[in-house]
MARZA-807728 format. One record per atom (N, C-alpha, C): residue in three letters; x, y, z. Coordinates in Angstrom, 2 decimals. Layout:
<atoms>
ala:X:Y:Z
...
</atoms>
This chain:
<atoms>
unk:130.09:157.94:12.34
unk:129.43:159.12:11.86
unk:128.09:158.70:11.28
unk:127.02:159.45:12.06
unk:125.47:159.07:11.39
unk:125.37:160.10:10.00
unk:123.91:159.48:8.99
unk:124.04:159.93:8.19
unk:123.19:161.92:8.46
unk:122.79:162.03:9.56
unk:123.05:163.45:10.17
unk:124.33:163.93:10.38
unk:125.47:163.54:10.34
unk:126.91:163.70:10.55
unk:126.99:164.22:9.53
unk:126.54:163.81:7.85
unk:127.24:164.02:6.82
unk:127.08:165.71:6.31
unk:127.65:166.62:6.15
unk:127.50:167.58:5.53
unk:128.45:167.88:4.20
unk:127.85:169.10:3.44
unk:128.82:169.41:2.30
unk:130.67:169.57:3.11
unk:131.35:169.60:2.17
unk:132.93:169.72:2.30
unk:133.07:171.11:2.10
unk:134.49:171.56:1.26
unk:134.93:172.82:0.99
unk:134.83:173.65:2.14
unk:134.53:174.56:1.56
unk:135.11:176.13:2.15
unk:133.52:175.94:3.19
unk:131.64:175.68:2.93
unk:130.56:175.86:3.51
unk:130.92:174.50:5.03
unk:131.74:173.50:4.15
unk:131.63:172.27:5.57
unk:132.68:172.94:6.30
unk:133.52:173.81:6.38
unk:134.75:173.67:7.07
unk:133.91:175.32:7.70
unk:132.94:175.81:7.39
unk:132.06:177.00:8.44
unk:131.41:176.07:9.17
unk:130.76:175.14:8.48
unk:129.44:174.47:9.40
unk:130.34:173.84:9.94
unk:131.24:172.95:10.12
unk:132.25:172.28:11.36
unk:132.36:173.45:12.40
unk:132.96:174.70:12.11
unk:133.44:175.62:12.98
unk:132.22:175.87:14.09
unk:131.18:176.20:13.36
unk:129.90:176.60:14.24
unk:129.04:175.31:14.37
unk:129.23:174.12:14.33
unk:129.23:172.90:15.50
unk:129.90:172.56:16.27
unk:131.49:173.04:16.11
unk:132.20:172.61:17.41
unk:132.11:173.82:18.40
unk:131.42:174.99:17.60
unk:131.96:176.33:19.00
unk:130.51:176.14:19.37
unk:129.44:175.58:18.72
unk:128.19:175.47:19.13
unk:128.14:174.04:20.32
unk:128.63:173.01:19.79
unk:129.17:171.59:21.08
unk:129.70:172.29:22.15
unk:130.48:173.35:21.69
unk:131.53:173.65:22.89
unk:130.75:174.33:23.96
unk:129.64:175.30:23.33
unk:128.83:175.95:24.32
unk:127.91:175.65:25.19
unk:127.68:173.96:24.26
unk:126.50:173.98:25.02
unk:126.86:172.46:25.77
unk:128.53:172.07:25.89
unk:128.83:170.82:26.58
unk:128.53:169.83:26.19
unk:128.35:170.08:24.19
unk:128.12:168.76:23.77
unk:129.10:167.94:23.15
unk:129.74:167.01:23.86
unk:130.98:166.68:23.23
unk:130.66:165.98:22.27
unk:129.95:165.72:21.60
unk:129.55:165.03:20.50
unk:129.34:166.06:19.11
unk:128.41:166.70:19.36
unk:128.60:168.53:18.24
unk:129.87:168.72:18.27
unk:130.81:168.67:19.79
unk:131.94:169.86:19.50
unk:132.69:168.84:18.36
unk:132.47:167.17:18.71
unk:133.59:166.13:18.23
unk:132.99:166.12:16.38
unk:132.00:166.22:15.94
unk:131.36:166.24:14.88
unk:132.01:167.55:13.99
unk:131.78:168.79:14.77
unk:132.13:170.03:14.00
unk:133.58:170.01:13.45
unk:134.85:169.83:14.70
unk:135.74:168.89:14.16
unk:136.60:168.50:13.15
unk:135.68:167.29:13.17
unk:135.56:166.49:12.38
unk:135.40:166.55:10.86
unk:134.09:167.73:10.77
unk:133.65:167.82:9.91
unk:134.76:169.10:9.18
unk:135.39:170.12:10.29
unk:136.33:170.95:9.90
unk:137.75:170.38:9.15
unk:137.79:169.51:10.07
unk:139.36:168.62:9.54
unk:138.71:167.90:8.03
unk:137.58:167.37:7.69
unk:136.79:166.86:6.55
unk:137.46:167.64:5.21
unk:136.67:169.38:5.78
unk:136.68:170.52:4.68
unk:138.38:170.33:4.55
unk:139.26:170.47:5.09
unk:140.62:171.00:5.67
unk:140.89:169.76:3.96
unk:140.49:168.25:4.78
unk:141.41:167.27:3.91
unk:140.65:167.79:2.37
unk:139.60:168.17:1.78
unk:139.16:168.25:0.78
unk:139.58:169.40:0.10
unk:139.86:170.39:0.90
unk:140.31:171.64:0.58
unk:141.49:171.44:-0.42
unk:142.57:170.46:1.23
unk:143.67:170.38:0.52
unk:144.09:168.91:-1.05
unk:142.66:168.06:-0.81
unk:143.41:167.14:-2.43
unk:142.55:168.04:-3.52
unk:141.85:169.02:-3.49
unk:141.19:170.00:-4.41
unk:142.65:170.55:-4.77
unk:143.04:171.50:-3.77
unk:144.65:171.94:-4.43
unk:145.62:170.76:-4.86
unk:145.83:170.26:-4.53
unk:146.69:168.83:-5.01
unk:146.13:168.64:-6.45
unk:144.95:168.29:-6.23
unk:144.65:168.21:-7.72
unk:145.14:169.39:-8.36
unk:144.62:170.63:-7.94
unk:144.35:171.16:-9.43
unk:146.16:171.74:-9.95
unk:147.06:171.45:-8.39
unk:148.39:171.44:-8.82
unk:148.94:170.68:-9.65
unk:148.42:169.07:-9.28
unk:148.51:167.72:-10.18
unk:148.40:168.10:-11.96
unk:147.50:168.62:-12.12
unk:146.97:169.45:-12.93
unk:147.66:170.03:-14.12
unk:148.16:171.42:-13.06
unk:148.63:172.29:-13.49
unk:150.41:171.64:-13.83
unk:150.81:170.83:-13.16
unk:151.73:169.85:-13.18
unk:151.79:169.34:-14.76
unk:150.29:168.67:-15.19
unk:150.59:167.99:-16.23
unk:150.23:168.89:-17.65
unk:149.77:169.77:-16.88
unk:149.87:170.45:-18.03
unk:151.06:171.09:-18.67
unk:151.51:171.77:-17.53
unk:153.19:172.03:-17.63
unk:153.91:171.04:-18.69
unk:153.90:169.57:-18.56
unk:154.48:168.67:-18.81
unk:154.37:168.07:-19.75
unk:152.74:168.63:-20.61
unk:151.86:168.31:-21.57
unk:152.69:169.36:-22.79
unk:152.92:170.37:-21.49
unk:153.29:171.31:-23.39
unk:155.00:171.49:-23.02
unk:155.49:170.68:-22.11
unk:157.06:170.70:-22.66
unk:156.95:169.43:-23.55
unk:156.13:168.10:-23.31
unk:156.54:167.64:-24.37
unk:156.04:167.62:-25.74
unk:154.97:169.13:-25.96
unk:154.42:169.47:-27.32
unk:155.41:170.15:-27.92
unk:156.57:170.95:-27.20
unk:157.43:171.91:-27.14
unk:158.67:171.05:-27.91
unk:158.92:170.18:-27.61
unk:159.96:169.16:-27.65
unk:159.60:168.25:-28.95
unk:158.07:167.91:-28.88
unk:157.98:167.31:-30.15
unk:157.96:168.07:-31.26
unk:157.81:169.30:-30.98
unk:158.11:170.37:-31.99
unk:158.98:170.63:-32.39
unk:159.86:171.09:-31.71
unk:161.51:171.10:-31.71
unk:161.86:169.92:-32.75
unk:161.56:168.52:-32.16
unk:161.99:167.60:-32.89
unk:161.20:167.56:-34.44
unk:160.64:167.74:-34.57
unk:159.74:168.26:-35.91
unk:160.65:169.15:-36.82
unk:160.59:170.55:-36.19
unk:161.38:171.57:-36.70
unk:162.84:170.84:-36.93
unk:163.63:170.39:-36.55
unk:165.18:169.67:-36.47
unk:164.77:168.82:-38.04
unk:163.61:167.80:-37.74
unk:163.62:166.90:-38.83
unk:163.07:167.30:-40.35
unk:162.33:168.80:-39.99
unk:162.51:169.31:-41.37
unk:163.44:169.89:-41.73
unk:164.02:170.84:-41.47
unk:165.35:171.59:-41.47
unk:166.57:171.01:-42.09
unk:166.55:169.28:-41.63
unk:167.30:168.37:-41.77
unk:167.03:167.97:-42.91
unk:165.62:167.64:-43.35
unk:164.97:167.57:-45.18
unk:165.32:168.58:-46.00
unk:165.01:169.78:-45.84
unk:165.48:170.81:-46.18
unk:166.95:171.19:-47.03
unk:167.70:170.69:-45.77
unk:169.28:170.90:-46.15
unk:169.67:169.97:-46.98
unk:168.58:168.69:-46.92
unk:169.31:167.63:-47.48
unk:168.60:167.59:-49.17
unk:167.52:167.97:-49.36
unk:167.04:168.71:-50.43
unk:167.80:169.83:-51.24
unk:168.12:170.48:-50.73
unk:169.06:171.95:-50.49
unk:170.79:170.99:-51.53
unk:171.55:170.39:-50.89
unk:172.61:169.68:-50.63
unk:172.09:169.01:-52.14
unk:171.26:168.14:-52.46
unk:170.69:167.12:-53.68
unk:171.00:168.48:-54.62
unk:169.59:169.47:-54.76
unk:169.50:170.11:-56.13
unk:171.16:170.92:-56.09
unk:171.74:171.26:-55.31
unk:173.57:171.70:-55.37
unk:174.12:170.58:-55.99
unk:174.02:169.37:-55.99
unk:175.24:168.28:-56.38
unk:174.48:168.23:-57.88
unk:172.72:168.52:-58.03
unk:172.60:168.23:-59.33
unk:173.19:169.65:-60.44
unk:172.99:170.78:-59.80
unk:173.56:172.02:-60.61
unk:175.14:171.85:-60.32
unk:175.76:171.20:-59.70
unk:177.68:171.36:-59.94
unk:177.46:170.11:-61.24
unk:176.48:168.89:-61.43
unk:177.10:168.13:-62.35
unk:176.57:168.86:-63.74
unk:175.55:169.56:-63.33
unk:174.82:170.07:-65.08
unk:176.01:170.95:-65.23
unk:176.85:171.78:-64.27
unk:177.61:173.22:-64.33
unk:178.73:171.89:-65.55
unk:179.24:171.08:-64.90
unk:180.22:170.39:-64.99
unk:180.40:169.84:-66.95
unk:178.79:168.90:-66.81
unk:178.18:168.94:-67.62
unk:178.71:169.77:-68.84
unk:178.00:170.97:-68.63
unk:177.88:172.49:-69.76
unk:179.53:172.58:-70.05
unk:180.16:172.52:-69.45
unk:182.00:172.98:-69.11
unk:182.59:171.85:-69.85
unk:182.48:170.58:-69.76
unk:182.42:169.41:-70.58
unk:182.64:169.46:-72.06
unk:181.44:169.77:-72.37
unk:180.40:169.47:-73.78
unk:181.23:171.41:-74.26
unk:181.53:172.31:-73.79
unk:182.52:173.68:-74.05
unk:183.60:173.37:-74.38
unk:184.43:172.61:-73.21
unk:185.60:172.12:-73.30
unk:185.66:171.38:-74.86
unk:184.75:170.23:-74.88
unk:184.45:169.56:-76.22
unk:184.85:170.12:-77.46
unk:183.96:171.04:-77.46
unk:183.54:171.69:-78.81
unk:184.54:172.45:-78.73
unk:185.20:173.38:-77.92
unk:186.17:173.90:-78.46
unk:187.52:173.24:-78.73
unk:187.71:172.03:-78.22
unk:188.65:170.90:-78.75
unk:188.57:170.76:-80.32
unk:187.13:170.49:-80.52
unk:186.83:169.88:-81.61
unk:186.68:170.93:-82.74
unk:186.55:172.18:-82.59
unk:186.99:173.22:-83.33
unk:188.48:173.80:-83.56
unk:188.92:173.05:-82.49
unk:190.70:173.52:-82.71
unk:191.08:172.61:-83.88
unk:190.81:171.22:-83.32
unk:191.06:169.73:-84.74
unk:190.42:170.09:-85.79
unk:189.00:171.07:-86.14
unk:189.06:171.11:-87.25
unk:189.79:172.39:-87.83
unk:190.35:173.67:-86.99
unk:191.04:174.28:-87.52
unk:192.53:173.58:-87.60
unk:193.27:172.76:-87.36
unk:194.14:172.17:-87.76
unk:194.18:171.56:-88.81
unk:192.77:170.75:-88.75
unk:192.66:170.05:-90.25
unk:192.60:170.83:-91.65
unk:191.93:171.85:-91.33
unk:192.11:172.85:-92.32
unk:193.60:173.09:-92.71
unk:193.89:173.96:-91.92
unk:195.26:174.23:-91.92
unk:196.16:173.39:-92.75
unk:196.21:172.21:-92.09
unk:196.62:171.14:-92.75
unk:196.35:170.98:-94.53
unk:194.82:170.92:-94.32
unk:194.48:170.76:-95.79
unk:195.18:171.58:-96.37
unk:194.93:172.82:-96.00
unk:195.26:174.05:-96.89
unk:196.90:173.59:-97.45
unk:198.00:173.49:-96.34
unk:199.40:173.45:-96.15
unk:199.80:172.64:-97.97
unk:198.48:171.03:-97.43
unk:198.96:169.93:-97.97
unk:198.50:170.63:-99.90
unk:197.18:171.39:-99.66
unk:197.01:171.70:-100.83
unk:197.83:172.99:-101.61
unk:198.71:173.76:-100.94
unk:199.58:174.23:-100.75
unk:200.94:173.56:-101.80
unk:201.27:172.70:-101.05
unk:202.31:171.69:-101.62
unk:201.67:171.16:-102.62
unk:201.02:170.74:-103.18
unk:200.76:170.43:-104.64
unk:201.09:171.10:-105.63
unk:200.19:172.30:-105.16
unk:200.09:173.55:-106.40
unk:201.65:173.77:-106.61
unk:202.33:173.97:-105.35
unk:203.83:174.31:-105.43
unk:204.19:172.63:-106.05
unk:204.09:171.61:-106.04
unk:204.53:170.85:-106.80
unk:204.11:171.05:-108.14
unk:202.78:170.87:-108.55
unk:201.95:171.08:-109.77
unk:202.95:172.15:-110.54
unk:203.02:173.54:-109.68
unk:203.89:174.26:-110.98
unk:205.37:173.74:-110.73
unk:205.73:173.53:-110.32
unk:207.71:173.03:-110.17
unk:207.46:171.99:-111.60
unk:206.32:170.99:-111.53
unk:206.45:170.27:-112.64
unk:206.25:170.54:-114.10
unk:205.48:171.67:-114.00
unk:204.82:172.28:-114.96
unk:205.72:172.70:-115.28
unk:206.21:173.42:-114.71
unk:208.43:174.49:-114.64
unk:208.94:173.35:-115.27
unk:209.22:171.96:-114.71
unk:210.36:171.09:-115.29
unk:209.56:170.70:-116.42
unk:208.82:170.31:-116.80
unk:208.12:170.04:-118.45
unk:208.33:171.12:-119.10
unk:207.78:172.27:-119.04
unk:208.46:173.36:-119.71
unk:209.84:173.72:-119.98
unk:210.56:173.39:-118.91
unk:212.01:173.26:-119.08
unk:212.71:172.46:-120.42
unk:212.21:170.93:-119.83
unk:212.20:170.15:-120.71
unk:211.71:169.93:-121.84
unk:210.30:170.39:-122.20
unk:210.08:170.58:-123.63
unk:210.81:171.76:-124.48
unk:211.17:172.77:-123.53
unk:212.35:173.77:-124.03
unk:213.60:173.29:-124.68
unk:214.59:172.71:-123.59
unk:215.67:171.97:-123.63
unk:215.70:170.91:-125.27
unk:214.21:170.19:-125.08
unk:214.22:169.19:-125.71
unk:214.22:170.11:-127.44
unk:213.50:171.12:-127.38
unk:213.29:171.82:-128.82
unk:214.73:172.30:-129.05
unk:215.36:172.66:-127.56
unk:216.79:173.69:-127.91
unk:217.73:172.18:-128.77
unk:217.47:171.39:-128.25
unk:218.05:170.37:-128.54
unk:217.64:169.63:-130.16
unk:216.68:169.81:-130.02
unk:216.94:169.57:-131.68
unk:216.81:170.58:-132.67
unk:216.78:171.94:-132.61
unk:217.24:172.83:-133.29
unk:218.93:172.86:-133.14
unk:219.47:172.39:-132.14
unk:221.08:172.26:-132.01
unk:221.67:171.09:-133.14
unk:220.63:170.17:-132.85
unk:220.65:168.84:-134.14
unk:220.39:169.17:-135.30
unk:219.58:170.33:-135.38
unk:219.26:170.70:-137.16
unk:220.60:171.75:-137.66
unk:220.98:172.37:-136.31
unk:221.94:173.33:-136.71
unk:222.88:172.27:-137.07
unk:223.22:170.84:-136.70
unk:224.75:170.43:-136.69
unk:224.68:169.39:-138.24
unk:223.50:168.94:-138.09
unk:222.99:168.40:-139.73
unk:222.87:169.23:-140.89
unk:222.78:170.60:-139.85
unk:223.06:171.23:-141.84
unk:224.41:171.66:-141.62
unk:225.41:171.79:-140.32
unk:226.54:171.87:-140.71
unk:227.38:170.58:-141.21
unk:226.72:169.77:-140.74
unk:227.61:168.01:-141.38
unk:227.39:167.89:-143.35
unk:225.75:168.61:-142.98
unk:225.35:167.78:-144.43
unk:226.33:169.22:-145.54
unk:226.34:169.98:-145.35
unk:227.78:171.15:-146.05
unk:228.78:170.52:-145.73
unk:228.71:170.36:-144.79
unk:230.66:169.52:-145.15
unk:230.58:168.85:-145.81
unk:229.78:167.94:-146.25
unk:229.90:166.87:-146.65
unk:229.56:167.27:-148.22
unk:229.14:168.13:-148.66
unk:228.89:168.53:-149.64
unk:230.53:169.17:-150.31
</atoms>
């Protein structure tokens, strides 16, 4: 092919092939008709890696955003997954504060029962004193009674001895 052979491609080389080979053909030039051709089958192959490409293309683009699609996905999964696991943390920290509070309740109302026992107690024990305190107070009184009945019984029997004896 001379560099007069060479023409544009596409859709204008694959006319100008057509009307050099029907132009060769007319006028018995087997060289025009073999050129036009040539130059038709040229447009034909360019035509078709133009589509190839821009299928190639359209191919990777396709392929470009399943795997933007996918890395997304995987994105979305791996926050979701932070999330829950964030989510899951501040839950285990509010069951131990819950636990916590229920604890330190439990506590105090323990520790208000022991001191109403202790009271109680006190009271009971101070209780029993006073009831001892007067029982003794009762038996001293008794006894300083007894003890006076008792020697007015001795004065009664000394002035009955000391007349007899008189």
């Amino acid at each position: 092919m001379t560099e007069q052979e060479k023409t544009s491609g596409g859709l204008v080389g694959k006319v100008a092939g057509k009307v050099k080979e029907a132009a060769g053909s007319l006028s018995d030039n087997d060289e025009l008709a073999r050129e036009g051709r040539l130059q038709e089958a040229q447009a034909d192959s360019d035509l078709e890696a133009a589509r190839r490409a821009e299928h190639a293309d359209q191919r990777q683009e396709e392929a470009d955003l399943v795997q933007e699609r996918t890395e997304t996905e995987l994105e979305r999964s791996r926050l979701e997954n932070e999330v829950a696991a964030q989510q899951r943390e501040q839950q285990i920290e509010q069951d131990r504060q819950q636990q916590e509070r229920a604890a330190e309740v439990e506590a105090q109302r323990r520790e208000a029962g022991a001191e109403q026992e202790r009271n109680r107690q006190q009271q009971a024990a101070a209780g029993a004193e006073d009831r001892a305190e007067q029982e003794r107070l009762a038996a001293a009184k008794e006894e300083i009674r007894l003890e006076q009945q008792a020697r007015e019984e001795e004065a009664k029997a000394e002035a009955i001895e000391t007349e007899d004896q008189r």
